[in-house]
N, C-alpha and C positions, 0 to 999 in steps of 0.2 A: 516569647519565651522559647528558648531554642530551636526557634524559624519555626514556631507555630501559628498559626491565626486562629482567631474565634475558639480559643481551647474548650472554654462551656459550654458552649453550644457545638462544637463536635460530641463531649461528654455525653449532654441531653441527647444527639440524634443516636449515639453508639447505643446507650439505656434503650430508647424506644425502638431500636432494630432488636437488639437481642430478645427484648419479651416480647415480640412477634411470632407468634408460634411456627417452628419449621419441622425438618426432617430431623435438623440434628437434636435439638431439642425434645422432641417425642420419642425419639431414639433410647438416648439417655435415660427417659423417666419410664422408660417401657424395660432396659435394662437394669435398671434398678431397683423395679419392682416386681420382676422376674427371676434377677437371680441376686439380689444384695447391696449393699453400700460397693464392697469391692471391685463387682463388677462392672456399679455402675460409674466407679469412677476411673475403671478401664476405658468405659466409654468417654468420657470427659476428655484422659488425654489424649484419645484417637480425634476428636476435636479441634483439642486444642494444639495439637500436631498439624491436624489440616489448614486448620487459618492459619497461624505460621508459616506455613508454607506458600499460602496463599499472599499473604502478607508480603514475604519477602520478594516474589518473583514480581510483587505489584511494585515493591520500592525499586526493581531493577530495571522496571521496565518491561519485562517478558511477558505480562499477562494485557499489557495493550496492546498485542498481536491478533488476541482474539479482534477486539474492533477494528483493527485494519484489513484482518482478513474473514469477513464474515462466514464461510463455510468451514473455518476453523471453530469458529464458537457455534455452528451448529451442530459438527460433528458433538463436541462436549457435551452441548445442552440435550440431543436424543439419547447419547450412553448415560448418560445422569437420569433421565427421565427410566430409561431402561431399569436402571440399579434398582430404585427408589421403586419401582412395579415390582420387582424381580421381588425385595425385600417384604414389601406388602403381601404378595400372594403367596411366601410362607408363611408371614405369620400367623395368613387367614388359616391356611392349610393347618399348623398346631394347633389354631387357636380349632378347628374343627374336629380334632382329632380328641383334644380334650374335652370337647362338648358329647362325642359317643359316649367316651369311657367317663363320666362326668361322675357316675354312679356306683364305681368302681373306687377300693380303700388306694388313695395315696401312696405310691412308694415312697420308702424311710427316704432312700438317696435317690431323686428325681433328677434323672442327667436335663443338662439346661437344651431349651429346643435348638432346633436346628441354626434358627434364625439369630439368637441369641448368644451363640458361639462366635469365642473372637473377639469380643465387644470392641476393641481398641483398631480391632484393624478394620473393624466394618464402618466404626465410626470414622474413622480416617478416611477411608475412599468416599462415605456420604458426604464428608464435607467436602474433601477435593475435588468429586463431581458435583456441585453444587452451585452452575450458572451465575445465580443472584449472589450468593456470596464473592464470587469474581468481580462484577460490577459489584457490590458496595464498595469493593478497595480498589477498584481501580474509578468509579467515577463520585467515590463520597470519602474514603480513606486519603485522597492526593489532595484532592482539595486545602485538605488544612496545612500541608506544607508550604510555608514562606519558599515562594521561586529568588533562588539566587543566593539562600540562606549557603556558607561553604561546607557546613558541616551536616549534610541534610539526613544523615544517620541518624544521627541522635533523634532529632523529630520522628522518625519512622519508627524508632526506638520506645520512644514515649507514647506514642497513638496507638502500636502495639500492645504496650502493656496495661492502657486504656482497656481496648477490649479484652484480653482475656483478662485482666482484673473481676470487670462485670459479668464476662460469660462463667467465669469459674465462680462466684457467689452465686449467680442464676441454676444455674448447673448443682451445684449443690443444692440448692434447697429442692431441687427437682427429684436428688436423687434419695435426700430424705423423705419428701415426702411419697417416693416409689416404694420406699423403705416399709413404710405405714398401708401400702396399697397390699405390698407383699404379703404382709399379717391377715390381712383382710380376703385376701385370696387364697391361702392353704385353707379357710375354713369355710370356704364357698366356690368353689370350682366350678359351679357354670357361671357366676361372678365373672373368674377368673378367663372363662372361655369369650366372657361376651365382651370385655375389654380387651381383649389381645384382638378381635374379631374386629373391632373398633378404628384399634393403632394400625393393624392391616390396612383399610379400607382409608384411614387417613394417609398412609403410605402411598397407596394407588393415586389419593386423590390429589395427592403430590405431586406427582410423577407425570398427571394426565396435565395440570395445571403448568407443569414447566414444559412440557411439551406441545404446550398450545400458546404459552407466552410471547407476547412480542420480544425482539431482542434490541428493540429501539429506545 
């Protein structure tokens, strides 16, 4: 089906990659239940902009440059590891900041943190620096292309809209129920401190994790 192979079973592996807990994914449900549905589907398309992008330079060929040239996909994978730290120890930092004042009335209009700010474009560079996501489309995304198929767009076409299909329902439901988290946190603010304290520390532990990963 338009120089595809094994279509359901690419389906099934795309499902079990996406509910794999990541960066981007924490991301999202971390802005969503920090500053709204709106923002968090800021984040979503900062996302879904990234793979895209990842997506296509995989159909061009440009991202199996990394495995030919190995200290090209190290550079990537330490500034990615970098990001994903960088991100982590603000959020500890807000989420600490709010743990002082914990005891203090709410402001009406609470400007969103530091880390929080931007959602679309922080989410864009997480995914674009994001190693594993390179290798899934470049050694699990090519895969299902029929070799020799002449129209090999269209398959790149459809395997794309594969995933962000899945990632955008995933995604959604992440950002509803951040939505529900958000309710839950204007009325308990060290709640609130000790779950952003959390995404932090899940952040780092991200970060430590791609940076100690084999790239084999």
């Amino acid at each position: 089906m338009l120089g595809i192979t094994d279509f359901w079973t690419y389906v099934l592996g795309v499902v079990a990659i996406i509910l794999l807990p990541g960066p981007n994914s924490i991301f999202v449900l971390s802005v969503g239940a920090r500053r709204g549905v709106r923002a968090g589907y800021q984040a979503a398309c900062g996302v879904f902009i990234g793979d895209a992008v990842l997506m296509v330079l995989s159909a061009t060929g440009v991202s199996s440059l990394l495995g030919t040239y190995p200290p090209l996909f190290l550079v990537l994978k330490y500034a990615g590891a970098a990001y994903l730290a960088w991100v982590g120890v603000n959020i500890i930092r807000g989420a600490w900041h709010g743990w002082r004042h914990r005891d203090e009335p709410a402001p009406v209009a609470e400007e969103a943190p530091a880390e929080m700010q931007r959602p679309f474009r922080r989410a864009a560079v997480i995914s674009l620096l994001n190693p594993k996501a390179i290798l899934f489309f470049v050694s699990f995304f090519l895969q299902f292309v029929e070799p020799g198929y002449p129209h090999p767009a269209w398959s790149f076409l459809v395997l794309g809209a594969v995933v962000q299909f899945f990632s955008a329902l995933y995604l959604t439901a992440l950002i509803f129920g951040g939505r529900f988290l958000a309710g839950q946190f204007q009325r308990r603010r060290r709640l609130a401190a000790g779950a952003a304290t959390g995404v932090g520390a899940l952040f780092v532990g991200f970060s430590i994790k791609l940076a100690t990963a084999s790239v084999s």
